[in-house]
C-alpha positions in Angstrom: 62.3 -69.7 -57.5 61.1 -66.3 -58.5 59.3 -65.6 -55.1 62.8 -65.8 -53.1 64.5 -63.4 -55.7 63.7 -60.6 -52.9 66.2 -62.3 -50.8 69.4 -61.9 -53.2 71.7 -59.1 -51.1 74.1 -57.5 -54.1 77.4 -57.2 -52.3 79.3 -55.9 -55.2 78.4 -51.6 -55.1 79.1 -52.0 -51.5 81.5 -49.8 -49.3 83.3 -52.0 -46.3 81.9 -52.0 -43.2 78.4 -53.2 -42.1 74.9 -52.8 -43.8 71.2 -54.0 -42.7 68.9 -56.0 -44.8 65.5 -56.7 -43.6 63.2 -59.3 -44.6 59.5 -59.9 -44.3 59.0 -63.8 -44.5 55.2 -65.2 -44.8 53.6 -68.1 -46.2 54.5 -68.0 -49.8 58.1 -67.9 -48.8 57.3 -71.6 -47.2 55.7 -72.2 -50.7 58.9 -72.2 -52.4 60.1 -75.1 -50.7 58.9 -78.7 -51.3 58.6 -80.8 -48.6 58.9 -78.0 -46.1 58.4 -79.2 -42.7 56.6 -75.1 -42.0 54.0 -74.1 -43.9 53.0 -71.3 -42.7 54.3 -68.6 -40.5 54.9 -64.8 -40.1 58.5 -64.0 -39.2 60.9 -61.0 -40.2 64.5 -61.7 -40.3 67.2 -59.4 -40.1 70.8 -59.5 -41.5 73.5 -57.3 -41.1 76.2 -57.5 -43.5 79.6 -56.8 -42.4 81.6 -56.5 -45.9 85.5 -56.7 -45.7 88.4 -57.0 -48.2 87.6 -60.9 -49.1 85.3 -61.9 -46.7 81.2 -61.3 -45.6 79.7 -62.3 -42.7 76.5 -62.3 -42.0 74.7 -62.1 -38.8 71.2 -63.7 -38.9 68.2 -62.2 -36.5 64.9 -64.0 -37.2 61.8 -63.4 -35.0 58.2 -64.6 -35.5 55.7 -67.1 -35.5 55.5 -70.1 -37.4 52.8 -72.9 -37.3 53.0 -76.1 -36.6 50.8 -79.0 -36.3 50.0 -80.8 -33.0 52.1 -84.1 -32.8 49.3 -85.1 -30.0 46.4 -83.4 -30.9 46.7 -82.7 -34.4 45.4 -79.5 -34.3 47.2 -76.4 -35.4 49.0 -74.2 -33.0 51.8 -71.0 -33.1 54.9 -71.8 -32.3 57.4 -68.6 -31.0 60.7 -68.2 -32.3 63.5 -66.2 -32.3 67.4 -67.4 -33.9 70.5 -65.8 -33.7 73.0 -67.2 -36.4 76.3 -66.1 -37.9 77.4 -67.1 -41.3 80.8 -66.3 -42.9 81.0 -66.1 -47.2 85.1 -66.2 -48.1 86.1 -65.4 -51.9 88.1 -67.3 -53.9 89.4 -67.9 -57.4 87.9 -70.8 -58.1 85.1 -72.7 -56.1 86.5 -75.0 -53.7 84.3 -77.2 -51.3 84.7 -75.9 -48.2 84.6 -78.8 -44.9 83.7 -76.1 -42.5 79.7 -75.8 -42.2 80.2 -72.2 -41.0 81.9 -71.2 -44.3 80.5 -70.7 -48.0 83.0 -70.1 -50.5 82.0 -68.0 -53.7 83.5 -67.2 -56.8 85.4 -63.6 -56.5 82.9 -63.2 -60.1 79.8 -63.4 -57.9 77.7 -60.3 -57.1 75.6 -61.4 -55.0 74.3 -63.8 -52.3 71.4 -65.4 -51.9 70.0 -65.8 -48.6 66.9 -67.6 -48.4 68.2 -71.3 -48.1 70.0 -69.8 -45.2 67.0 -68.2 -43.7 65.2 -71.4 -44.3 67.3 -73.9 -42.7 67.6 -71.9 -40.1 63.9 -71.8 -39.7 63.7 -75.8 -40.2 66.5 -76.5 -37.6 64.2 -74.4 -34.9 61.3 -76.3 -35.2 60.9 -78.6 -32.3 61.8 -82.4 -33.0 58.2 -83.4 -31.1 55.5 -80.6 -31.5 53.2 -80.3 -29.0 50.3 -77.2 -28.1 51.5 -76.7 -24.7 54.8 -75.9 -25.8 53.9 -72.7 -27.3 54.2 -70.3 -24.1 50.4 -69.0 -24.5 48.9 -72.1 -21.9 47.3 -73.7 -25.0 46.4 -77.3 -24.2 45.7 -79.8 -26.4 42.3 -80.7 -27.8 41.1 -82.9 -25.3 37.8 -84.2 -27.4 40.2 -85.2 -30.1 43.3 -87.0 -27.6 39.6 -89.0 -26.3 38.4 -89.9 -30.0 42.5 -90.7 -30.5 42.3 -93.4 -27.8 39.0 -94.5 -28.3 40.2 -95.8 -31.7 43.6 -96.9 -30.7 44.0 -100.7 -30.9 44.4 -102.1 -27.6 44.7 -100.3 -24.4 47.1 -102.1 -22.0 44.6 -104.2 -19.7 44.0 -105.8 -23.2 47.6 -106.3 -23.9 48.3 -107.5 -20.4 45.3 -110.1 -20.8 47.2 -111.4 -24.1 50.2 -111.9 -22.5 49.3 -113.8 -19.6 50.1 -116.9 -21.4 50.7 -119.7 -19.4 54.0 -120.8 -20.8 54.8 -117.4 -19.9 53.5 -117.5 -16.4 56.0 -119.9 -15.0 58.8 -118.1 -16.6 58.0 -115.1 -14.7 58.1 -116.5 -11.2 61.3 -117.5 -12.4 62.2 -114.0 -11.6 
């Protein structure tokens, strides 16, 4: 992953107290990741490190635009975005599994941290579960030529369904009712 080596924060040459870190995240940063749900986008993030005696935490401020496709439409459309996160790193002698999601633990022979699997989850967990063009705040609506091809090709509409189901076994089970 030699793209996301730009994302490694060296703690060690650090005084205590806080420290900024900006990050310019585009579409070879989406690259990196297989499967990634975003493709493209055009974000910055900013973290501020807030070093102490054997803890970091790190406050996550990522703003941008990311695209996404249409789950109605299937056309491409911007998606805003903008996530506050906090993430707390603890030392320790050796590296125990931590069951708190809020807490990664690192060997006290670390140097630094790595913050792009960080940046990108947080990313990922953003994205809306359905995506559709009028969600993005800018009035977009979806294509309507291609939502008419879309049903022109569906299957059945539902006068066509209700025609199939107007068996008459059926019928008499429904006055039943």
């Amino acid at each position: 992953m030699k793209p996301l080596k730009q994302f490694s924060i060296p703690f060690t040459g650090l005084k205590i107290g806080k420290h900024q870190f900006d990050f310019e995240i585009d579409n070879s940063f989406f690259d990196a990741f297989e499967y990634s749900l975003v493709k493209k986008g055009a974000l910055k993030a900013s973290v501020e490190l807030d070093k102490q005696e054997t803890m970091l935490i790190l406050q996550f401020h990522i703003e941008g635009i990311i695209i996404l496709d249409c789950d109605k439409c299937l056309a491409d459309f911007e998606a805003p975005i903008s996530i506050q996160e906090r993430q707390i790193v603890k030392f320790a002698e050796d590296e125990l599994d931590s069951d708190d999601l809020e807490i990664i633990t690192l060997s006290k022979k670390e140097s630094e941290i790595d913050v792009s699997e960080l940046i990108y989850e947080f990313i990922t967990v953003s994205v809306p579960y359905i995506k559709i063009c009028e969600q993005d705040g800018n009035g977009q609506l979806c294509d309507q030529e291609m939502i008419a091809r879309l049903e022109s090709l569906s299957v059945g509409t539902q006068k066509e369904e209700e025609q199939q189901n107007d068996d008459p076994r059926w019928a008499a089970l429904k006055k039943l009712k």
